[in-house]
Each structure stands twice: as structure tokens, then as C-alpha cells.
C-alpha positions in Angstrom: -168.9 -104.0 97.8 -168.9 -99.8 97.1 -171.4 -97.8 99.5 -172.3 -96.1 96.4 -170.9 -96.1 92.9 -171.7 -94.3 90.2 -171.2 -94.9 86.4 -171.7 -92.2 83.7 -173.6 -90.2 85.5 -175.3 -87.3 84.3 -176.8 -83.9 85.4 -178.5 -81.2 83.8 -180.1 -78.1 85.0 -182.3 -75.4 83.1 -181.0 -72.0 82.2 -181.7 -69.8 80.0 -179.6 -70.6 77.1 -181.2 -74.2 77.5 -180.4 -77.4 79.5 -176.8 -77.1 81.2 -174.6 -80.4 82.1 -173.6 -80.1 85.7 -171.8 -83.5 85.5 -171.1 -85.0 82.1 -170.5 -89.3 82.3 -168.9 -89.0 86.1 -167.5 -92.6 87.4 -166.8 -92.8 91.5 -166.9 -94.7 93.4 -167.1 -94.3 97.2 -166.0 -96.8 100.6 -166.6 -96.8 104.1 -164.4 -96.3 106.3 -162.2 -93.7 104.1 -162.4 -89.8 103.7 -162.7 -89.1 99.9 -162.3 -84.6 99.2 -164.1 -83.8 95.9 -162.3 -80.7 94.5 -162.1 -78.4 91.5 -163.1 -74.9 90.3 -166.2 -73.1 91.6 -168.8 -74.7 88.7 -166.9 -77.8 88.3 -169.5 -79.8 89.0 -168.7 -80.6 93.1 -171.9 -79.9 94.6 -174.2 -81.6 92.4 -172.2 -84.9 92.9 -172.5 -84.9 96.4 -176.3 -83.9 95.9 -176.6 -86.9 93.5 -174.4 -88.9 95.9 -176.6 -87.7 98.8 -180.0 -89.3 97.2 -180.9 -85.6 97.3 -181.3 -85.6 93.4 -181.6 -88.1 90.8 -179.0 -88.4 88.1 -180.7 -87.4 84.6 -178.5 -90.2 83.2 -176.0 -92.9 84.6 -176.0 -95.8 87.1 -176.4 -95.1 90.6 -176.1 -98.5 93.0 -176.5 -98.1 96.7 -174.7 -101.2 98.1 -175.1 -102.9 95.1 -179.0 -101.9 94.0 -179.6 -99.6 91.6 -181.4 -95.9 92.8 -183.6 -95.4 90.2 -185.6 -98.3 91.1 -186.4 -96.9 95.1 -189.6 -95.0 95.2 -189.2 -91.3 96.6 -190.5 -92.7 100.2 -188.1 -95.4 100.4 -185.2 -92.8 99.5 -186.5 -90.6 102.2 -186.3 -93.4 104.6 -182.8 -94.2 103.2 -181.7 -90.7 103.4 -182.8 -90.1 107.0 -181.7 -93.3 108.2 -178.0 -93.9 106.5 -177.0 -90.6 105.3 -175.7 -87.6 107.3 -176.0 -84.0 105.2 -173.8 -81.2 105.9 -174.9 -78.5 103.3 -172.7 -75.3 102.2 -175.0 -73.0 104.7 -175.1 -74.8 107.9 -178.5 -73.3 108.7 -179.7 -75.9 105.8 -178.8 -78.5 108.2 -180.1 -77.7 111.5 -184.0 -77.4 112.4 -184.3 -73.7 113.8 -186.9 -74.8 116.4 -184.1 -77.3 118.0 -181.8 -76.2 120.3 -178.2 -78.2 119.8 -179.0 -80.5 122.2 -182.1 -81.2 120.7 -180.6 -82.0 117.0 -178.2 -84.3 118.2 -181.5 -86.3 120.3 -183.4 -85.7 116.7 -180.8 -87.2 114.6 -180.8 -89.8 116.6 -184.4 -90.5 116.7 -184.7 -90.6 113.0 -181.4 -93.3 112.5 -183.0 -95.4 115.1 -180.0 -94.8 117.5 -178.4 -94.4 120.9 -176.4 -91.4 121.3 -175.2 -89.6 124.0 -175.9 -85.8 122.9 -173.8 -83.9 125.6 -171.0 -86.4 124.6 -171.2 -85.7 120.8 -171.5 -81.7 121.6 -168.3 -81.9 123.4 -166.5 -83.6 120.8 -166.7 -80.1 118.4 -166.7 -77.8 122.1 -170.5 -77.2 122.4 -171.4 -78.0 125.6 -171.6 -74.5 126.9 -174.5 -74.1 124.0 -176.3 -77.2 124.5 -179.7 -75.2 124.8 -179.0 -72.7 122.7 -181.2 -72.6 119.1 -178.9 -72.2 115.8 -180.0 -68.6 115.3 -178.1 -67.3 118.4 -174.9 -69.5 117.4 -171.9 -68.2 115.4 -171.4 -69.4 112.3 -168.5 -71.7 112.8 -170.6 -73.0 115.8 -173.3 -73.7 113.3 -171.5 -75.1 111.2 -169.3 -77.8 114.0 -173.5 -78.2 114.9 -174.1 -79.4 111.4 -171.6 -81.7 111.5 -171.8 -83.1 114.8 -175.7 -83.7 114.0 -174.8 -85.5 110.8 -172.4 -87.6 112.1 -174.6 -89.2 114.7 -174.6 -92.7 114.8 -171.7 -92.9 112.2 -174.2 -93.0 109.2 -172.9 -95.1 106.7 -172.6 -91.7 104.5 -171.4 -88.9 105.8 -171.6 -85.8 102.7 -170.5 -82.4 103.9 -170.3 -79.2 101.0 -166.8 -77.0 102.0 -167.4 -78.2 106.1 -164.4 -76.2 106.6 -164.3 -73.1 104.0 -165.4 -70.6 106.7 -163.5 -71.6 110.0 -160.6 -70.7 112.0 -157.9 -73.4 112.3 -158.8 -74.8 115.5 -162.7 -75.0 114.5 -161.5 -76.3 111.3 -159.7 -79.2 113.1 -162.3 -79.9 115.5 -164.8 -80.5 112.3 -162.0 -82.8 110.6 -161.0 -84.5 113.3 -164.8 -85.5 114.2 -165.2 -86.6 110.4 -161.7 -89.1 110.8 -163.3 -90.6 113.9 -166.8 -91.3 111.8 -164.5 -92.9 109.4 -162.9 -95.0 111.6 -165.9 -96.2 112.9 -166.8 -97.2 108.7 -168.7 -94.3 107.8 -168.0 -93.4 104.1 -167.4 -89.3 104.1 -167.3 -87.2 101.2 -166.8 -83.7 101.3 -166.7 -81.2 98.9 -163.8 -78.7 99.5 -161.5 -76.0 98.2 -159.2 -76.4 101.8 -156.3 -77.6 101.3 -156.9 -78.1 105.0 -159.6 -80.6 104.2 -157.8 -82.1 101.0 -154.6 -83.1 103.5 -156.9 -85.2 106.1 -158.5 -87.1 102.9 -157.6 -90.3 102.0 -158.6 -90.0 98.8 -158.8 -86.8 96.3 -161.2 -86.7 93.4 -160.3 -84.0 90.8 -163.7 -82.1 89.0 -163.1 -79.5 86.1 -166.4 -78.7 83.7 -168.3 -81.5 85.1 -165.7 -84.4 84.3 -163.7 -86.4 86.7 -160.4 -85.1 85.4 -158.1 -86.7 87.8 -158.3 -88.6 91.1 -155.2 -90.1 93.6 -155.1 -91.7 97.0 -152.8 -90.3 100.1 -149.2 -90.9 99.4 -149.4 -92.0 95.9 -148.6 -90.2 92.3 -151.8 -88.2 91.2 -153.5 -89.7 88.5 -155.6 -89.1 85.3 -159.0 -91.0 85.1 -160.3 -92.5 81.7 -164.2 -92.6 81.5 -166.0 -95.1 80.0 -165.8 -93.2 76.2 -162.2 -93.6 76.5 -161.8 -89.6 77.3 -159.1 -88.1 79.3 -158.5 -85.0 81.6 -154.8 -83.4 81.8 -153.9 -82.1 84.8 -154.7 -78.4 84.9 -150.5 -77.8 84.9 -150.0 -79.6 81.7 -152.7 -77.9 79.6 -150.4 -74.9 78.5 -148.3 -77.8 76.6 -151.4 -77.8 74.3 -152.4 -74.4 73.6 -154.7 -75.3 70.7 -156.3 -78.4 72.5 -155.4 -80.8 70.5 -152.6 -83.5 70.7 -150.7 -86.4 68.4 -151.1 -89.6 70.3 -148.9 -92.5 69.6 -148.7 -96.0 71.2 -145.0 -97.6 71.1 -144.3 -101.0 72.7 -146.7 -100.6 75.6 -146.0 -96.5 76.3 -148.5 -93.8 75.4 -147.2 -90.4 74.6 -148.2 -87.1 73.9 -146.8 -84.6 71.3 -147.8 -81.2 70.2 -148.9 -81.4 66.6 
């Protein structure tokens, strides 16, 4: 059974032209055990799946099943409970993450209170090179500190979700691959992480790749196979972003022929 899948699902946010569709009928679903990278243009839609996916927001439409059980029917406290206890949050700012009163030692012991865990904090610390900060508050940290921090605190107890927005946009190569090489080990121990990403650093160590353009799942391929285009459940598909200049007008003669689908310029 899926972690979490998602049919259709819907988004829309106020603005002041009226309501605007963040996602528009997304399917995804999502496994343990495997990275999945969410990419696409900035507005494509990328953070508010991983919100949605997160329990952080409710879909406006869609299906949203946790392990089977649909989300709309859990009450706010029970998602909170849910939230705190199997999902590990990584936002954009790292700050978001972390509690400023903590020091790092103390988010790690925190996290680990509210999953109802063992966890050896100075052990997880050294796994993203912290140790020499261990009583140090996130205000006095660097940002690529913070930001191995946030990560380190969300992956305690290999949560069974683990949702990180661009974990690696703003470090160095070695931070980078401290942060992704924590995340492979929390998937090897079954967590299912999802991160949202424009690093093509982050979209080489995923297992899976979920394309986003205007708030559409317009493509989506696993390590080491062909990319593919995804069909929605209205039948609509997204070209890859290379083949669009075939179609300048946007539109396209489609013909069936023993089996084959093909596209022709009109």
C-alpha cells in the first residue's frame, strides 16, 4: 500500500485577480523506502504539493489517502498528532524548522520526544558534522549548518515521511552531500522522502523524478529508465518542455494506427 497518494488533487490560493490554481487534478503517488525529487519551474506548483503532501494544507479538491484512509476525514488534532509523529518537515528557510529556543542538541532530543523515539542526538549531529555545535542555538549557526540541522531533526527516527523544500539549493558540494547522503540512509531504513528541488545534485540521488509545469504533473520517470509523459485522470497530457517548439500554436492532429499514437502538426 502507497504512504500517501493523491488523486486529482487541487489547490487554489487568493490573489488579487481572484482564486489561483496552485495544483490543477495532480495524481502521485509516494513509497517508502524510495527518494522521489519533485521538479519544475519556480511557480510550477512544487511547494504546495509537498505542503499538501506534508498534512500542512488541505487539498481544495482531490483524494488524499494516508496509508489507505482518506485525509479529509482526520480532524485537525488528529493531523497534528499525525504530523508530529510520522512526518519530518524540512521547509525552504531552515529557520522554519528549528525551534530558536533549542540548541542542536536539543532539537534532535525534541524530535525525538514528540515521535515517541530513542535517538542518540550526538550520533545523529555527527552524521551532517555538528558535533562541534551541539549547544549552539540556530541563530549563531550558518546557514548551510541550519539547514544540515533541519534535516538531521527531521529525519529522526526515520519518520515514515520525510518532505524537504530545495534541502540542497544553498550548499556547498560537501554540505550538499552530507544532507543527501543522510536522506538515502532514511530511505533505506523505509522512510518515504520527497523533496522539492531545482539541483540537479538532488535530482541524480532520486529514485524517482516527478516533473511539475503550471500546476500539472507533466511528466514523471524512475532512475535508469526512458522519461515519461503522465496522463491524468481527464485523459490530458504534458509534452516535455523540449518538444513544445514542434507545436508553436498549441495544438496538434492526433491519430491512432494499429495500436501507435502519433503527433502531427496541423
Amino acid at each position: 500500500m502507497p504512504l500517501m497518494e493523491g488523486r486529482e488533487l487541487l489547490q487554489l490560493y487568493a490573489a488579487p485577480t481572484g482564486p489561483t490554481q496552485a495544483l490543477r487534478g495532480v495524481d502521485v503517488t509516494v513509497l517508502g523506502g524510495r527518494i522521489s525529487a519533485i521538479t519544475g519551474p519556480s511557480g510550477s506548483g512544487k511547494s504546495t504539493l509537498l505542503a499538501v503532501l506534508a498534512l500542512r494544507e488541505r487539498p481544495a479538491g482531490g483524494e488524499l489517502r494516508h496509508r489507505g484512509r482518506l485525509v479529509s476525514g482526520l480532524t485537525r488534532r488528529q493531523l497534528q498528532v499525525l504530523r508530529r509523529r510520522e512526518i519530518g518537515w524540512v521547509a525552504q528557510r531552515p529557520t522554519h524548522s528549528l525551534f530558536p529556543q533549542l540548541d542542536a542538541r536539543g532539537q534532535i532530543e525534541q524530535m525525538a520526544r514528540f515521535r515517541g523515539v530513542r535517538c542518540d542526538a550526538d550520533a545523529t549531529l555527527a552524521e551532517v558534522e555538528l558535533t562541534d555545535q551541539a549547544g549552539v542555538r540556530p541563530a549563531v549557526l550558518s546557514g548551510g549548518e541550519q539547514q544540515r540541522l533541519a534535516v538531521a531533526a527531521a529525519g529522526v527516527g526515520a519518520p515514515a515521511l520525510l518532505v524537504a523544500d530545495e534541502p540542497t539549493a544553498e550548499l556547498d558540494d560537501d554540505s550538499a552531500a552530507l544532507v543527501l547522503r543522510l536522506l538515502r540512509a532514511r530511505a533505506d531504513q523505509g522512510s518515504a522522502v520527497v523533496l522539492a528541488t531545482h539541483d540537479a545534485r538532488a535530482i541524480d540521488a532520486a529514485d524517482t523524478v516527478l516533473r511539475l509545469r503550471h500546476g500539472v504533473l507533466s511528466g514523471a520517470h524512475d532512475a535508469g529508465q526512458d522519461r515519461t509523459a503522465t496522463i491524468d485522470g481527464l485523459g490530458r497530457i504534458q509534452l516535455p518542455e523540449e518538444a513544445l517548439p514542434l507545436f508553436p500554436d498549441g495544438r496538434v492532429i492526433v491519430t491512432v494506427t494499429d495500436g501507435h499514437v502519433e503527433l502531427h502538426r496541423p
